[in-house]
C-alpha positions as CSV (number, residue, x, y, z in Angstrom):
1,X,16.5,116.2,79.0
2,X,15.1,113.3,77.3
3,X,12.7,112.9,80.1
4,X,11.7,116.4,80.1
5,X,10.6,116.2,76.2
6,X,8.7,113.5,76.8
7,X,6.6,114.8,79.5
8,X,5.9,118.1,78.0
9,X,5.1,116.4,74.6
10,X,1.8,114.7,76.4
11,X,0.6,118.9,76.6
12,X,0.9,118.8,73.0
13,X,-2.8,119.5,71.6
14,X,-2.0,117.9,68.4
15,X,-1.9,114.4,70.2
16,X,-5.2,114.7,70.6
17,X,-9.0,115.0,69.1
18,X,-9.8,117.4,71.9
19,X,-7.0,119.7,71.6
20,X,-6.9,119.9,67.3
21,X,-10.7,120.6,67.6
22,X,-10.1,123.6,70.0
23,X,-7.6,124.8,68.0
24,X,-9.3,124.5,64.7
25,X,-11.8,126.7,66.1
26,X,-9.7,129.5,67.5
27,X,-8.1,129.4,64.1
28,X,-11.2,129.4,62.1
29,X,-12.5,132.1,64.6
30,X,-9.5,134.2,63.2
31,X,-9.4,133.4,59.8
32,X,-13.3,135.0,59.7
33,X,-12.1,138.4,62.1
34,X,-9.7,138.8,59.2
35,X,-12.1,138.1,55.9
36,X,-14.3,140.4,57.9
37,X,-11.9,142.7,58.3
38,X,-10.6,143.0,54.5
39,X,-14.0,142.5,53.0
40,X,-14.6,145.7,55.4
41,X,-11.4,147.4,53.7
42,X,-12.0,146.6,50.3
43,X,-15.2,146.1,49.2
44,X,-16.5,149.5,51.1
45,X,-18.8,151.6,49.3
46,X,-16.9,154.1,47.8
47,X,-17.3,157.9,49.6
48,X,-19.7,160.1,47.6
49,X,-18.4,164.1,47.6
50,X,-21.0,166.3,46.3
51,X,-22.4,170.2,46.7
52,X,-24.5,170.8,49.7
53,X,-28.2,171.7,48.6
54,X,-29.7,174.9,50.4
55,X,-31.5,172.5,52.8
56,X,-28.1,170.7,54.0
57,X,-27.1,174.2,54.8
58,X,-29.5,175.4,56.5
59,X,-30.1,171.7,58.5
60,X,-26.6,172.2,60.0
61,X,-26.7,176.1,61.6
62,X,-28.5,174.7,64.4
63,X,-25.9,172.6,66.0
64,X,-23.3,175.0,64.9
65,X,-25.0,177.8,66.8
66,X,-24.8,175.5,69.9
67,X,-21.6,174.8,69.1
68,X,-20.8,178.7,69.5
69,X,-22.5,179.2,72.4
70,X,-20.6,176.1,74.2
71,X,-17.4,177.5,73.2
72,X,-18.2,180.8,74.3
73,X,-18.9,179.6,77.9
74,X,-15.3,178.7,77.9
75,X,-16.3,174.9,77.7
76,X,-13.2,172.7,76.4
77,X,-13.9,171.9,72.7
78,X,-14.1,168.3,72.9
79,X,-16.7,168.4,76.1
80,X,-18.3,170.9,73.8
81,X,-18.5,168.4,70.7
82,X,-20.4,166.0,72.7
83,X,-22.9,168.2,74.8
84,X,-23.9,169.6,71.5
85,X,-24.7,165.5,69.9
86,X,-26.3,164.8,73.0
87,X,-29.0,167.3,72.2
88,X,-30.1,166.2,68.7
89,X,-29.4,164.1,66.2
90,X,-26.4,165.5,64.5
91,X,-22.3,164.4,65.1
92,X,-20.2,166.7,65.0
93,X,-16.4,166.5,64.0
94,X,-13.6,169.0,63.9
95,X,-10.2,168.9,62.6
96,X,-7.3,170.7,63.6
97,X,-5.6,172.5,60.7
98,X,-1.9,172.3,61.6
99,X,-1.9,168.4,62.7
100,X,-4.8,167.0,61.1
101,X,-5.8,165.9,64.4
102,X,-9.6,164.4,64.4
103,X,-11.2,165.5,67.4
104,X,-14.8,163.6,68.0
105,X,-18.1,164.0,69.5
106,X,-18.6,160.6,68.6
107,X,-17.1,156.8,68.8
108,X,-14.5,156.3,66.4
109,X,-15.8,153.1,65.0
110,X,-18.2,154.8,62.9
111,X,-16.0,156.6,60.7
112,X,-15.9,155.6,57.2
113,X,-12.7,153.2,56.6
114,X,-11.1,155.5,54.1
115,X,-11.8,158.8,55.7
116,X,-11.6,161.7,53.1
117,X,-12.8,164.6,55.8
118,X,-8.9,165.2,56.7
119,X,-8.7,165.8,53.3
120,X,-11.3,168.0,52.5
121,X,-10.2,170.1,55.6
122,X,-8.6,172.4,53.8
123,X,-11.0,173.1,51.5
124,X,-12.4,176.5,50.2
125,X,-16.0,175.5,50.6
126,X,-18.6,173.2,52.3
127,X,-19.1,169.6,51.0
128,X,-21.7,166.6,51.1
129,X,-19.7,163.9,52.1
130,X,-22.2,160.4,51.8
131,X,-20.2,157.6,53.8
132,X,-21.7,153.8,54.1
133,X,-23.2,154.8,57.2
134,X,-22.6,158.5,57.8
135,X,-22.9,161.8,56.0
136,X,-21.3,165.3,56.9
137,X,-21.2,168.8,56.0
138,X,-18.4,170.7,55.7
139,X,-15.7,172.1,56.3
140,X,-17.0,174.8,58.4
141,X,-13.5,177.0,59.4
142,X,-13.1,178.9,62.7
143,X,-10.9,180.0,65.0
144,X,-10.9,178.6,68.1
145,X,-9.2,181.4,70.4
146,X,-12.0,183.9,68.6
147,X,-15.0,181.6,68.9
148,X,-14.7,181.4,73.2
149,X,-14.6,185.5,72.6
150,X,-17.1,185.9,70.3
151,X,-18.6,182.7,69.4
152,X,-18.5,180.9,66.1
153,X,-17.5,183.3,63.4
154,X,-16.9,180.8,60.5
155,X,-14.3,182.5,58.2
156,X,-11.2,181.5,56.4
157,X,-8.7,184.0,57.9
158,X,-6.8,183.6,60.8
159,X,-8.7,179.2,60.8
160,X,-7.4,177.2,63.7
161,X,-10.1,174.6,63.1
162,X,-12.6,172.7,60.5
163,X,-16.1,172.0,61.3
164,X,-17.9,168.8,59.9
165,X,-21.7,168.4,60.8
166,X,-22.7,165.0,60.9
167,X,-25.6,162.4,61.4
168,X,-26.3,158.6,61.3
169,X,-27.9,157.3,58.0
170,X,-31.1,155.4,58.5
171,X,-31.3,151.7,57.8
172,X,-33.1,152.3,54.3
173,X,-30.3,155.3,53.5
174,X,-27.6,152.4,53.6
175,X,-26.0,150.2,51.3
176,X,-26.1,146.9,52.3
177,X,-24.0,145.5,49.0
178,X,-20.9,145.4,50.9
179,X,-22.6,143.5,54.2
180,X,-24.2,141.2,52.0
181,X,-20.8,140.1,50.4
182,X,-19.0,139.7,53.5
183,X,-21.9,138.0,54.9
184,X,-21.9,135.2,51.8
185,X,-17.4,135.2,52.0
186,X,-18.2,134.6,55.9
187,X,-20.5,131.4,54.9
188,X,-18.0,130.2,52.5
189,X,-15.7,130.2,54.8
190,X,-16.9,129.1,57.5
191,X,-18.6,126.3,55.3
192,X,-15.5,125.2,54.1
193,X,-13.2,125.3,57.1
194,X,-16.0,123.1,59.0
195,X,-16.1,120.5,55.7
196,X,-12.4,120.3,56.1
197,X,-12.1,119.3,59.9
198,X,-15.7,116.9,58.9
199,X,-13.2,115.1,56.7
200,X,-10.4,114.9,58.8
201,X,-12.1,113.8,61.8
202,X,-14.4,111.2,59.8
203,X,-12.2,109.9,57.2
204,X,-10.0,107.9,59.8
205,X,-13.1,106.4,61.0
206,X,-14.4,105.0,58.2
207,X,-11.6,103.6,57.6
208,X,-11.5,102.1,61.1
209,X,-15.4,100.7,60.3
210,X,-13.7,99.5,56.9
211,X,-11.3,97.5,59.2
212,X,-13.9,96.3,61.7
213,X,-15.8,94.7,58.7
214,X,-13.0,93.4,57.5
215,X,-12.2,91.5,61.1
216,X,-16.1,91.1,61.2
217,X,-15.7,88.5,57.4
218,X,-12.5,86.6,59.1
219,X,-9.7,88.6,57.7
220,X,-8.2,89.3,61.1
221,X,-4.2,89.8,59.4
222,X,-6.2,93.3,58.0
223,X,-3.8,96.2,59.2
224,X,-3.9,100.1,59.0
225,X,-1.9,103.1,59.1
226,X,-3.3,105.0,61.5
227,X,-1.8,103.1,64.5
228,X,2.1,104.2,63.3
229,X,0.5,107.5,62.1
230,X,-1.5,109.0,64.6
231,X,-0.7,110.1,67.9
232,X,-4.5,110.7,68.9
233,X,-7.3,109.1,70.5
234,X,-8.1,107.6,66.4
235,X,-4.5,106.3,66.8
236,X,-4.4,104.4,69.9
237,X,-8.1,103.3,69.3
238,X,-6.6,102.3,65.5
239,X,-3.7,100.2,68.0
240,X,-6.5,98.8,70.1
241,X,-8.4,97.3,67.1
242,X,-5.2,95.6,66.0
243,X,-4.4,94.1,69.5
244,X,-8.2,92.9,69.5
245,X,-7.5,91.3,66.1
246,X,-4.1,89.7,67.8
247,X,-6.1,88.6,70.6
248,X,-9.1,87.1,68.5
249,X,-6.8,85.6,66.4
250,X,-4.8,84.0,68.7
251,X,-8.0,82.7,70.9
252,X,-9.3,81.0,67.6
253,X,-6.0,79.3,67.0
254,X,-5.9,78.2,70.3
255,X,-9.6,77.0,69.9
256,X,-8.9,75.0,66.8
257,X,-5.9,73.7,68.3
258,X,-7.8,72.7,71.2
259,X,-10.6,71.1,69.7
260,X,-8.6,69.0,67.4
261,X,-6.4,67.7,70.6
262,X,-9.5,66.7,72.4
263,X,-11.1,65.2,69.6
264,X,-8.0,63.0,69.6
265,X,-7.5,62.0,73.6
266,X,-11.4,61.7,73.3
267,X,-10.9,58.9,70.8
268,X,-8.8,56.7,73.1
269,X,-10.6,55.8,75.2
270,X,-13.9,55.8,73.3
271,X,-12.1,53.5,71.0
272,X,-11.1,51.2,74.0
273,X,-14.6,51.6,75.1
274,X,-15.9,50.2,72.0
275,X,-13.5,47.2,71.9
276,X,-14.7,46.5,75.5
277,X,-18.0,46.5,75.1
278,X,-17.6,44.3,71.2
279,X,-15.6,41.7,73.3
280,X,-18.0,41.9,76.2
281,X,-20.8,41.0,73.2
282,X,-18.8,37.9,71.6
283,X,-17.8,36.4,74.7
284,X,-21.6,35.6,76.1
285,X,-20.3,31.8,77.0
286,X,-17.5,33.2,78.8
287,X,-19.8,36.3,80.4
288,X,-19.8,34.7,83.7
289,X,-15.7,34.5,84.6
290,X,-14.8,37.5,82.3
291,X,-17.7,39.9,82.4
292,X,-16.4,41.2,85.4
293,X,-12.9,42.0,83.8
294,X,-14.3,43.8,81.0
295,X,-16.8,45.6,83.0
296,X,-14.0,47.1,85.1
297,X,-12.1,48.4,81.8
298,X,-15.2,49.8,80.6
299,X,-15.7,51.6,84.5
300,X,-11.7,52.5,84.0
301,X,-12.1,54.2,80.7
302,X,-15.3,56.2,81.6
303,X,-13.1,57.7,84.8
304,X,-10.4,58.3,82.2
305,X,-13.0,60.5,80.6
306,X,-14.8,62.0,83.0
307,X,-11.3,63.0,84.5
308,X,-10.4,64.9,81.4
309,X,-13.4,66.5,81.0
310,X,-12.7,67.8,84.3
311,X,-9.4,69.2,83.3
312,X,-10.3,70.8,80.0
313,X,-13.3,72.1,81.9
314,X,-10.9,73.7,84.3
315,X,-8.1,74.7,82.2
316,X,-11.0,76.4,80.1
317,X,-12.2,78.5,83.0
318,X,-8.9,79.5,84.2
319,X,-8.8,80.7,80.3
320,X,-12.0,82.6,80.2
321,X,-11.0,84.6,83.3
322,X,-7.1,85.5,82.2
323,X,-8.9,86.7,79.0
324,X,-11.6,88.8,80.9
325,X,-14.3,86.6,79.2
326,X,-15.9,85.6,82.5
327,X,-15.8,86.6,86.2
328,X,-14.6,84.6,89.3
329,X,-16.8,82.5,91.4
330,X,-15.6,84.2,94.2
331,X,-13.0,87.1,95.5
332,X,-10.2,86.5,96.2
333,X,-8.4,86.2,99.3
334,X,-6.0,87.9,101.4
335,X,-4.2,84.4,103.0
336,X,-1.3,83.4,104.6
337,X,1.5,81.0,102.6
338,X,1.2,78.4,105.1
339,X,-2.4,78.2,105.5
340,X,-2.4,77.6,101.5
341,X,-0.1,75.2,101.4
342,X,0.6,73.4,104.4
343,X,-1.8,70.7,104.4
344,X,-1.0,69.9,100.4
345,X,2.8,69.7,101.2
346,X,1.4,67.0,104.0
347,X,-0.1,65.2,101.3
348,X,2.7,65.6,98.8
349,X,4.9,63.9,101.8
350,X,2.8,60.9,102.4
351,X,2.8,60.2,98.8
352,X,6.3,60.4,98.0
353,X,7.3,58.8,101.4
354,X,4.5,55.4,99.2
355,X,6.9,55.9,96.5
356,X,10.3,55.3,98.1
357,X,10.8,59.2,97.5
358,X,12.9,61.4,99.1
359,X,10.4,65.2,99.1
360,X,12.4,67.7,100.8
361,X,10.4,71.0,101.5
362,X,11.9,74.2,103.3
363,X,10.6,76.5,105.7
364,X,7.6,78.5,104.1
365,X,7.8,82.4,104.4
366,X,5.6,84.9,106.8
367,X,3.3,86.2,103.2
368,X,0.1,87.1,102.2
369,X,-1.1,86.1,98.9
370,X,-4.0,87.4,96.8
371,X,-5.3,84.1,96.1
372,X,-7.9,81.6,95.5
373,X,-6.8,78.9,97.5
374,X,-8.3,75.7,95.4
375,X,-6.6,77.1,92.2
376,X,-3.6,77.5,93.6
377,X,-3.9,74.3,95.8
378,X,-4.5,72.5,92.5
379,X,-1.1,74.4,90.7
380,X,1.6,73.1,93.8
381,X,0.0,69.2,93.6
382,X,-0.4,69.4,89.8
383,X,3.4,70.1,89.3
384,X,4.4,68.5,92.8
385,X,2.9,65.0,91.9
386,X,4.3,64.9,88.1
387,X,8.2,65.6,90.0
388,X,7.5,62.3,92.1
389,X,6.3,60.6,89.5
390,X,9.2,60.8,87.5
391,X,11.7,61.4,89.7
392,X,14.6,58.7,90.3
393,X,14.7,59.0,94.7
394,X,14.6,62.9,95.1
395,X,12.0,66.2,94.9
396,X,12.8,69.3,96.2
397,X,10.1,72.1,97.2
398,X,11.8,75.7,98.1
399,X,9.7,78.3,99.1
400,X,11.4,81.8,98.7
401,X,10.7,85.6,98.7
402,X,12.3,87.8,96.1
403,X,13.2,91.3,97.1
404,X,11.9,94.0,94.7
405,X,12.6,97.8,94.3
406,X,10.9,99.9,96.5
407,X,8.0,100.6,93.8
408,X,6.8,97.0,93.2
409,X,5.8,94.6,95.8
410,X,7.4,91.7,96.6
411,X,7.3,88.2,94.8
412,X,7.0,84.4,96.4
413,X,8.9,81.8,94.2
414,X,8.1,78.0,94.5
415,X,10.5,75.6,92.8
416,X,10.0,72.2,92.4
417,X,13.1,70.6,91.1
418,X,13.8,66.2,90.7
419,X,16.5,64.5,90.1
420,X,14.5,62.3,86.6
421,X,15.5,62.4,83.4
422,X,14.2,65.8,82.3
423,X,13.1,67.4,79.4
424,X,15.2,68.3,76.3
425,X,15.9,72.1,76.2
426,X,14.1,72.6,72.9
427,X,11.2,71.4,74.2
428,X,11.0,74.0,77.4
429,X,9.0,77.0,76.0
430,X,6.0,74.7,74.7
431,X,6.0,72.5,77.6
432,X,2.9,74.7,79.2
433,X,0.9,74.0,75.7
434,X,-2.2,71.9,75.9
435,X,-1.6,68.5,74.7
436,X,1.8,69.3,73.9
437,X,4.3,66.0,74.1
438,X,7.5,66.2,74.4
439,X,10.3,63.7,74.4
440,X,12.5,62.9,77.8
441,X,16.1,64.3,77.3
442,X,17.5,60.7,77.4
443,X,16.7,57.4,75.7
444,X,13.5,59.3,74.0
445,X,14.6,57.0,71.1
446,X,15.1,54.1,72.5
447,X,11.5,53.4,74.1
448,X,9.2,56.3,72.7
449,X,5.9,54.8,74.3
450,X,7.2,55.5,77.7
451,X,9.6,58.4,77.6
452,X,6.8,60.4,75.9
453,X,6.2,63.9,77.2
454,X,2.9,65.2,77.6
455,X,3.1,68.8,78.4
456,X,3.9,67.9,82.7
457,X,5.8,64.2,82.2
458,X,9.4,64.3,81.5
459,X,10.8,60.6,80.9
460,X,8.9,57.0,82.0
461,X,7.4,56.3,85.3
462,X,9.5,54.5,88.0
463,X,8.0,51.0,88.1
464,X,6.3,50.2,91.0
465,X,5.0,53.8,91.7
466,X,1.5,54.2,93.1
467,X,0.6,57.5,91.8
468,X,-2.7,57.3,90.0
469,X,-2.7,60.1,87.5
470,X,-3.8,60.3,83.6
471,X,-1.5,62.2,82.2
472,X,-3.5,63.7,78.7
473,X,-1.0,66.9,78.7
474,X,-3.3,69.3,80.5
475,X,-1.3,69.5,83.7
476,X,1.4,72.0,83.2
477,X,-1.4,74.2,80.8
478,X,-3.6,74.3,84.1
479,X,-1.0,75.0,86.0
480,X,-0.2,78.4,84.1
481,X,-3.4,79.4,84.0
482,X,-3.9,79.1,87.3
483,X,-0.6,81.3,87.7
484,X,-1.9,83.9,85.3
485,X,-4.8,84.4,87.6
486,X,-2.8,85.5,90.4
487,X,-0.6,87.8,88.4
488,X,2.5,85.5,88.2
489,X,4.1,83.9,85.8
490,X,5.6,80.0,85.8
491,X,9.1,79.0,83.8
492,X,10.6,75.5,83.1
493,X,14.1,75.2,83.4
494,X,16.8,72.3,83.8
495,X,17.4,71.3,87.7
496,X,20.6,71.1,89.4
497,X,19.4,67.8,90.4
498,X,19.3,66.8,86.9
499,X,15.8,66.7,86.6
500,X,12.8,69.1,85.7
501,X,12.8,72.5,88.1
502,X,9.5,74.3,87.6
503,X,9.3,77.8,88.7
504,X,6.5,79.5,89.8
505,X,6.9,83.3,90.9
506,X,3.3,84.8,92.5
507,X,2.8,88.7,94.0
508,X,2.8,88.4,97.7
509,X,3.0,90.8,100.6
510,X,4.8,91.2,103.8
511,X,2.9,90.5,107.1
């Protein structure tokens, strides 16, 4: 039932600016057919009743001599009516005495609103009746059954009928009082009901360009009404301006965050740089057995740069596409999981074989992936490399597909899992920040220098380890960018080996 409500409430026209302006004019439309109509009603000239003159008389024998005639040739009264209006100017309208029936030689439309000839029907004499548009003389009384005998003989006794001789007033005859009222009530009206849908359509929207200033001067926390009020296009636009604001806001946090954290791993080593280069300066006796030495740790720090640079250059355009802020170099890919990965998990296997590492890797799945190979090349080594770093004698890769329901597609998960000393569980959900450092869930007290965690470490290094990798907390931030790209989303977790298990999940499809 529930269900039902909800889909027939998106055929509601209120929800939207399309629908409440097509129904504001269907009922504007009516409400001026009904002023109209009353105006027409009410402010009617009234009906003028007055004695014929000689000449009204004798303007009207004509058509009731054809009327005679017609009758007399047995022709039905009402075919009679409008034969006779056809040949001249006069309408011609008779009443029937017993029912006060109207019977008409002419459309009904034109008949004064308040029609006083039914009345006058039974009068003793002929009338001028003076109508906004129309004026008749009569009655004229006759019996019908005697007039197809003997034509018209208009007499009182033994009347069946009532005669009323009619024409059309010309333009300048009429009273336009009445039109011109209705005419100024329709403007009014109309005026008005168009100034109230003007406000209602435009007031929300100014107070949307209100809000857009507002974001425009910095005051991004600026919220309105009309997102929980309105249902309408104004409404969800009013929603869409306040997740902008969200997003804005959170991008120039992130930017200020990120600006400050590279201003301080920037000063490291241009700190180290500048001691270098000062001892380098004071040592010139000593410049021929110790230049060299100091040369190297000026070549080491500028790589320490330089690699940096390159991460927070691509960790920034992983960024700028997940935020629709810049396109792709290239499409991406329809590839399978083992030409993706197979000749990194080679690499990954010399390496930790170096390290006196035990890197166990499963069977990879029959999948296509949607994917741009380097980025995700970079994602399995990034995270791969950081477990055998810090793992004690084991790393475990497991490559597995997660069944879906029949309307999504299916999902490839990667885990990588070692057996160091992990990461404390409060530290977990900010583990994919930039820069963030964490402390290793053991001894983090003890020696903080070394069990420091910077956003993809977890405890100290394994002495004697050959991996060369600066470790600035950017690794595990790439690493979920790159994710994002594809759709997918990466977790941190404790491993069963009692290590780190990172676990990334990325839309794949069946071969």
């Amino acid at each position: 039932m529930k269900k039902t409500i909800a889909w027939l409430s998106r055929f509601n026209p209120i929800r939207s600016i399309f629908g409440k302006i097509f129904l504001w004019f269907w009922l504007s439309v009516c409400a001026l057919i009904i002023v109209v109509f009353l105006l027409a009603r009410f402010l009617a000239p009234p009906v003028d009743i007055s004695e014929p003159t000689q000449a009204d008389l004798e303007r009207v024998e004509g058509p009731i001599r054809m009327l005679g005639l017609a009758l007399q040739r047995e022709t039905p009264l009402p075919r009679a009516l409008r034969r006779v209006a056809s040949r001249g100017r006069f309408q011609l309208l008779v009443v029937e005495l017993e029912t006060d029936a109207l019977i008409l030689g002419f459309p009904s439309p034109i008949l004064p609103p308040k029609n006083p000839l039914v009345e006058l029907a039974e009068a003793e004499q002929p009338f001028h009746i003076k109508a906004p548009n129309m004026e008749f003389i009569g009655p004229f009384k006759f019996s019908l059954s005697q007039a197809k005998k003997n034509g018209l003989m208009l007499s009182d006794e033994q009347a069946s009928h009532a005669l009323f001789v009619g024409r059309l007033l010309k333009r300048e005859e009429r009273e336009f009082q009445a039109v011109g009222i209705a005419l100024f009530a329709i403007l009014c009206v109309g005026t008005l009901l168009c100034f109230l849908l003007a406000k209602r359509l435009t007031a929300p929207i100014k107070q949307l360009q209100q809000i857009s200033k507002q974001y425009a001067d910095g005051q991004l926390d600026v919220r309105t009404q009309l997102a929980q009020t309105r249902q309408d296009e104004i409404g969800q636009l009013a929603r869409d301006f306040e997740l902008m604001a969200d997003k804005i806001g959170a991008s120039m946090q992130h930017q200020q965050a990120l600006l400050a954290n590279v201003s301080h791993e920037l000063r490291t080593p241009l700190t180290r740089l500048q001691l270098a280069a000062a001892m380098l300066m004071e040592s010139k006796q000593e410049l021929v057995s110790h230049g060299a030495q100091y040369l190297q740790r000026i070549e080491q720090e500028v790589i320490t740069m330089d690699r940096l640079i390159a991460q927070i250059l691509k960790l920034t355009r992983f960024q700028n596409i997940n935020a629709g802020l810049s396109e792709r170099k290239q499409a991406f890919s329809l590839l399978p999981c083992h030409d993706i990965f197979s000749q990194s998990i080679k690499d990954l296997q010399f390496e930790a074989h170096a390290n006196d590492i035990e890197l166990s890797v499963n069977a990879m799945p029959e999948v296509f992936i949607e994917a741009d190979q380097e980025a995700l090349v970079s994602m399995l080594e990034n995270v791969a490399r950081n477990a055998i770093r810090f793992a004690n004698s084991k790393v475990e890769i497991d490559f597995r597909v997660l069944d879906h329901d029949a309307s999504q597609s299916q999902g490839l998960t990667i885990r990588i899992s070692d057996d160091g000393r992990g990461v404390a569980q409060s530290d977990l959900p900010r583990l994919f920040d930039p820069f963030y450092q964490a402390a290793s869930s053991q001894n983090s007290s003890q020696n903080p220098s070394q069990n420091s965690v910077q956003n993809s470490s977890q405890s100290e290094q394994k002495p004697g380890k050959q991996i060369q990798s600066e470790n600035h907390g950017l690794g595990l931030a790439i690493v979920k960018a790159a994710v994002e790209l594809h759709n997918g989303k990466v977790e941190a977790s404790k491993a069963t080996l009692g290590g780190l298990c990172i676990c990334i999940t990325l839309p794949c499809k069946q071969k």
